[in-house]
Structure formats: C-alpha cells, structure tokens
C-alpha positions as CSV (number, residue, x, y, z in Angstrom):
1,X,24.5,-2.5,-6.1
2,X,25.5,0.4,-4.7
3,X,28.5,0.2,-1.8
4,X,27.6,2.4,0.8
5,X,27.8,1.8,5.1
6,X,24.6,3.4,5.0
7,X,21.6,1.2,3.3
8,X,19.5,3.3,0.7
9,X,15.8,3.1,0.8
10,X,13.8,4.6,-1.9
11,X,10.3,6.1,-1.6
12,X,7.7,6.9,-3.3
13,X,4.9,9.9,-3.0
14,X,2.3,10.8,-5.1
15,X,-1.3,11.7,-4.9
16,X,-2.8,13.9,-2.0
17,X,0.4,14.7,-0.8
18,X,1.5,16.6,-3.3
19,X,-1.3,18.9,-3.1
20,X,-1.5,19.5,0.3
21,X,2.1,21.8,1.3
22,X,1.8,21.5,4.9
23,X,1.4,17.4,4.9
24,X,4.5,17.7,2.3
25,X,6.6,19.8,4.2
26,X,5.9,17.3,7.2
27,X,6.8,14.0,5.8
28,X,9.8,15.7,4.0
29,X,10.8,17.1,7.5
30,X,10.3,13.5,8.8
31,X,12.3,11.9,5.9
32,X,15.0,14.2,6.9
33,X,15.1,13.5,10.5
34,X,15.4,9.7,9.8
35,X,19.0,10.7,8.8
36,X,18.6,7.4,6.2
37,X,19.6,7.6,2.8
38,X,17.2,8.2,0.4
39,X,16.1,8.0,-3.3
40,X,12.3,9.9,-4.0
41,X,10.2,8.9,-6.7
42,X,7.1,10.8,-7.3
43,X,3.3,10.2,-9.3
44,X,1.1,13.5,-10.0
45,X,-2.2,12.5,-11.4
46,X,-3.6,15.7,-9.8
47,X,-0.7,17.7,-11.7
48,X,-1.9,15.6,-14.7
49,X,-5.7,15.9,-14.6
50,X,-5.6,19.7,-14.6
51,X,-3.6,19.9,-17.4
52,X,-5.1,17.7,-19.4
53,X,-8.7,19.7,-18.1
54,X,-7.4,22.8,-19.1
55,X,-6.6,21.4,-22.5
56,X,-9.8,20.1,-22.9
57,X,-8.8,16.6,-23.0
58,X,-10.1,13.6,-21.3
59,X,-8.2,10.8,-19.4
60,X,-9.0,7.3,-18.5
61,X,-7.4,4.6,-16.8
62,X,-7.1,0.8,-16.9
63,X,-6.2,-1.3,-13.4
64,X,-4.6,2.2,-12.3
65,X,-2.6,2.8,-14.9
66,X,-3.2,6.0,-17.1
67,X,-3.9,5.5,-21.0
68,X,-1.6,8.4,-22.6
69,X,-2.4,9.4,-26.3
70,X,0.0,11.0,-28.7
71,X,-1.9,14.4,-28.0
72,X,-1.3,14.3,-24.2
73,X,2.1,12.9,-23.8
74,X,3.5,16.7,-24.3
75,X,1.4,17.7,-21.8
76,X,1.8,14.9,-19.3
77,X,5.5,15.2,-19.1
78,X,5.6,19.2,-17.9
79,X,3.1,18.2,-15.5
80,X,5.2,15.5,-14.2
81,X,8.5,16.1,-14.9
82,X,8.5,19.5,-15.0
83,X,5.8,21.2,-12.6
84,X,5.5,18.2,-9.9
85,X,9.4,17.7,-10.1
86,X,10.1,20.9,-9.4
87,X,7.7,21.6,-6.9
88,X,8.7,18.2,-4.9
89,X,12.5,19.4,-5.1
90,X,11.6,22.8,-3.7
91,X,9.5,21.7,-1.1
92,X,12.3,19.5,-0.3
93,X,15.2,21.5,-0.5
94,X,13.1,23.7,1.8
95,X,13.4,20.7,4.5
96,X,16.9,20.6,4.5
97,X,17.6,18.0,2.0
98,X,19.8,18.4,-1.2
99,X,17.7,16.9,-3.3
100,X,18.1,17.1,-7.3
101,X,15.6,16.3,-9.9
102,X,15.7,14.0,-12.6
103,X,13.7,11.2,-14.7
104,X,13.6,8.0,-15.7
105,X,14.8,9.0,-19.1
106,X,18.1,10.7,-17.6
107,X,20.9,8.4,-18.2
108,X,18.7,6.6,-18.6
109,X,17.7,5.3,-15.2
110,X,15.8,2.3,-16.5
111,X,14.8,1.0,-19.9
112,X,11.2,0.9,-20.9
113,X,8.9,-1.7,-22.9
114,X,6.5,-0.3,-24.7
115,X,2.2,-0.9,-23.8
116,X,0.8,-0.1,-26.9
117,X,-2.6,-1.0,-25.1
118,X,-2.0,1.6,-22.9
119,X,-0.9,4.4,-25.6
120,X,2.6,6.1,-25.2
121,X,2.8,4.2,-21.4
122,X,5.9,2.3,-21.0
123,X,6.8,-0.4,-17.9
124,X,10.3,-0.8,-16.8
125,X,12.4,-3.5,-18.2
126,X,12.4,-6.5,-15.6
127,X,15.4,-8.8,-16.8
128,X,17.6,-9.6,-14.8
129,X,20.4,-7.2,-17.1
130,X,22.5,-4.5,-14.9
131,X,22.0,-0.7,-15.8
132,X,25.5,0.5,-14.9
133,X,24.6,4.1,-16.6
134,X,21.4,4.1,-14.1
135,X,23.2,2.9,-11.4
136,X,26.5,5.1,-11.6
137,X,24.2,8.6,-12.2
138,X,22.6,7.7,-8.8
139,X,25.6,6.8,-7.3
140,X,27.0,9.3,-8.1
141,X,24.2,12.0,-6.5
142,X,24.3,10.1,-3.2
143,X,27.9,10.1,-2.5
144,X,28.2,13.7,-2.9
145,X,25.6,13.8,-0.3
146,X,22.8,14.7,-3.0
147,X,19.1,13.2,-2.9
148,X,18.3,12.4,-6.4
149,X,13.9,13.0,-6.7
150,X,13.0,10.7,-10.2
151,X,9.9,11.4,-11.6
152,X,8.2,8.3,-13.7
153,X,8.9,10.1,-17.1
154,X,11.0,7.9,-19.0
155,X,12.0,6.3,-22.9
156,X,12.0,3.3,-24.7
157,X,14.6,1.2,-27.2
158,X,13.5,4.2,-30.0
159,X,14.1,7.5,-28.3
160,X,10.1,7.9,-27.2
161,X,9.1,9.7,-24.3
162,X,6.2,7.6,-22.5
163,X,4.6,7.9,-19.2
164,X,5.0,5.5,-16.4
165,X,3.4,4.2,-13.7
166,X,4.7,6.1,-10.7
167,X,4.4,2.9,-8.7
168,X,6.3,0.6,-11.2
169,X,8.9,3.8,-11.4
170,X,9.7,3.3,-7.9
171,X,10.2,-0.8,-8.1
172,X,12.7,0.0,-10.9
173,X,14.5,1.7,-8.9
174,X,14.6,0.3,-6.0
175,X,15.6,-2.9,-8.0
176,X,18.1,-0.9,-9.9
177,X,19.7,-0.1,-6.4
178,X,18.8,-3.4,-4.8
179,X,17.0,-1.2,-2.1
180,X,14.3,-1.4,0.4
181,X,11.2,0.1,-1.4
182,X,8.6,2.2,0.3
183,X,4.9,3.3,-1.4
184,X,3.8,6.0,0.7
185,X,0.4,6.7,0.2
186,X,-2.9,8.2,2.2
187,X,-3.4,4.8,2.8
188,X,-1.6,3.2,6.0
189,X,-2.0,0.0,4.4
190,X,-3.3,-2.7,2.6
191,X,-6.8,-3.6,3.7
192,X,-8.4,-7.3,3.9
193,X,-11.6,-7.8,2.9
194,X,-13.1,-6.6,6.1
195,X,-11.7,-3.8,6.1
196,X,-8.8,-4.8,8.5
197,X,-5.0,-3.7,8.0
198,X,-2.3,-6.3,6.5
199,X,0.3,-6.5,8.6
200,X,3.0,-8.7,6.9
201,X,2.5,-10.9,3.9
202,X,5.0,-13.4,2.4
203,X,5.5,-13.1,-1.5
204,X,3.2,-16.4,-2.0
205,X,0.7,-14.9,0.1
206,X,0.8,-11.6,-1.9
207,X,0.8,-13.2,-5.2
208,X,-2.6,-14.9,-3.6
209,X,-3.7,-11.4,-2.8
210,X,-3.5,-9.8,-6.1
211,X,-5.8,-11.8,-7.3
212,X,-8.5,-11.2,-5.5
213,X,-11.5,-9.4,-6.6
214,X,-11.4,-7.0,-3.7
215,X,-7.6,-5.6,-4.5
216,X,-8.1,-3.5,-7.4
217,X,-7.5,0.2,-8.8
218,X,-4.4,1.8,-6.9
219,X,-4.4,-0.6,-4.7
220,X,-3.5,-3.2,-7.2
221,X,-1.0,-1.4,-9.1
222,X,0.6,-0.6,-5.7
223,X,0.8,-4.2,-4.6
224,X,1.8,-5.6,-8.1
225,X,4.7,-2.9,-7.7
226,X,5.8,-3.9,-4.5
227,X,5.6,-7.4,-5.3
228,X,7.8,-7.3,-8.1
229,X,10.0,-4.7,-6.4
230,X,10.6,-7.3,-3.7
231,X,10.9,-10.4,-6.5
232,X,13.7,-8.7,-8.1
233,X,15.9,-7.1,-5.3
234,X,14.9,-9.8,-2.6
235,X,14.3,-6.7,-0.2
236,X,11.6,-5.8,2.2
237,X,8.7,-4.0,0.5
238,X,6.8,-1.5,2.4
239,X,3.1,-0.1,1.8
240,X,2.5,2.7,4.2
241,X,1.1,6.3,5.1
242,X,2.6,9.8,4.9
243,X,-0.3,10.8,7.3
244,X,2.2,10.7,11.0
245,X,5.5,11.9,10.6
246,X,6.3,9.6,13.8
247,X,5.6,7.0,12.0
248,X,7.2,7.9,9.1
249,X,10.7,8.4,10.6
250,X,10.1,4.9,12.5
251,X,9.6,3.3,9.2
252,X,12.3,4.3,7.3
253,X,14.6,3.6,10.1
254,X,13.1,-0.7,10.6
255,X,10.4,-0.5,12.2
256,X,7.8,-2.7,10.5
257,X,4.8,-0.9,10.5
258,X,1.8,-0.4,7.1
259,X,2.2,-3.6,5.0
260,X,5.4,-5.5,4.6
261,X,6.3,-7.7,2.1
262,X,9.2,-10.2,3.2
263,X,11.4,-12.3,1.2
C-alpha cells in the first residue's frame, strides 16, 4: 500500500467520453480542481470499433467483455494503448495535470490469466500475492507529483499481449494500491428495476444484484468490477457520471453520490 498523507483514488473513463473533447476537457478540469490524488484508467471501444471497421473485421462481445482474435489483438492495442492513451494524456496534460501514460503490461502493473473463451482477453490475477514491481512504478509517478493514465493493455505468465476489460483494469489497480475505485461512466448510476437510482449497496446486497436478470451488458461487467474491487481492497467503490463536473469534484473529494459500494 502506498504511504502517502494524501489518499489515492483511481478512476476510470471510457466510452462517450472519450469521444466527445469538450465533456473530456471538463471532467479532467474537474479532476484537477479536486486537488485529490489520482490514478486514470481508460476503456476505448469506440477507438476499437473503428479500427477494427476499417480493417474489415468484425467484433463481438460476451457479458461486456470483447472477444479479441489473434488477427485483431495488433490492432486493438494501438487503438488502446496507443491512440486513446495518448489522446487521454494530452487532453489531460492540457488540464493542468502531469499525467504519463502507461499499461498494464509496463512493469508489469498486474498479472493476467488467460480466457481462452474470450480469445487473446486476459483478467487480472486476484490472489491475494503483492506486486511490488506494479506498486513501486506507481509509486514512484505519484511522488514526483506525476499522474500515471493505465490503459487495460496488459500480458500474461508467457510474454502475450491480451486485451482487458477496462473495468476489471481499474479494480486491479485500485486493489494493487488498496484505493478507493471510481467507474465513471454516462451513467450516474446503477438503476433498479424501475428504473430508479441505487444509492448505496452493501457487498451482500451487490452480490444479490448481479444476479439479476435486469443487470446485464456494461452494466454487469461494471458492477462485477466494483464488487471485486471493493472485495479485495475493502474500500468504497463508486459507480458514477462524468456528465456534472460539480459533481464530479464532490465525489472524488467524499461525498457519496452515483452508487456506492461499502465494506
């Protein structure tokens, strides 16, 4: 765990957001006035499908999560860890924050299993083993007042690149750093079944959640994430919006707004 008088909180951003500059450049703005300490990790399935598209490939998905083939996995990393990264570091480097890029395969930052149902995806490692390698590289960007921004390209045991749920990216890390996790999405939080925002939910009562029919998609790969994000690090997990920069700066400094997860 990382010794620091500040806390760090890591976020993650994907979808819209990243396509739309001006609702970047405001949440970035936002994270900055917070004046917390921060880790980004990012997603790009937009970045992805128009690669892919102008390749002439297809994609599919299974519960959220993308299958990657042999053929794509070149492509899905620029896309991810090269085009989205860099864009997301310029955008916020723009706002006033020294961020540096990275991956999960530098360092590495987590270990990987393999999903061979999946293709070349990987999930992060959950056992309770310490990454000291992971842990000292991040370390070492946020003492010298750097904001590392990871994107959810990482490799396995054997040396493989393989493609990672942005989502399950985050949790690593924020278990890696034993940090307060927040999924930012266009979503301000997690809906019931009529419709009606989640305000708080115990880990029991978000393990009951997950299984129900109505959580699937995104939605379910987000709350699996947080879940095991708060499982593992015994911190607060947080699923929010990007939409209010008000609300942004509120959250990431306690205020418990979106859907929390409490251990």
């Amino acid at each position: 765990m990382l010794s620091s008088s500040k806390a760090v909180k890591v976020i993650k951003v994907g979808g819209a957001i990243l396509e739309n500059q001006t609702a970047l450049a405001n949440f970035l703005a936002a994270v900055k006035a917070s004046g917390e300490l921060v880790v980004i990790v990012h997603g790009g399935g937009n970045a992805v499908d128009q690669q892919l598209h102008q390749a002439g490939l297809s994609s599919t998905k299974i519960d959220g999560q993308r299958v990657t083939s042999a053929e794509q996995i070149d492509l899905i990393v620029g896309a991810l860890a090269g085009t989205t990264n860099k864009a997301l570091v310029a955008a916020a480097q723009k706002a006033g924050i020294s961020a540096v890029g990275l991956s999960l395969a530098d360092g590495p930052l987590c270990g990987l299993e393999p999903v061979p149902s999946l293709g070349l995806v990987g999930e992060p490692k959950t056992e309770a083993t310490e990454n000291t390698t992971g842990e000292a590289l991040i370390h070492c960007l946020l003492t010298q007042g750097f904001c590392p921004v990871i994107s959810s390209i990482g490799i396995d045991d054997q040396f493989q690149l393989r493609n990672v749920n942005a989502d399950y990216a985050a949790a690593a890390i924020a278990m890696l750093l034993q940090a307060e996790l927040f999924l930012f999405s266009d979503v301000p939080a997690i809906l019931d079944l009529q419709q009606n925002p989640i305000n708080e939910l115990s880990l029991v009562e978000a393990r009951v959640l997950l299984t129900e029919p109505f959580i699937k998609g995104g939605m379910q790969v987000k709350l699996k994430a947080a879940i095991l994000a708060a499982e593992r690090s015994r911190r607060s997990t947080a699923i929010a919006g990007w939409a209010d920069a008000q609300t942004v700066i509120a959250l990431l400094r306690g205020e418990r707004l979106g859907t929390h997860i409490r251990v």
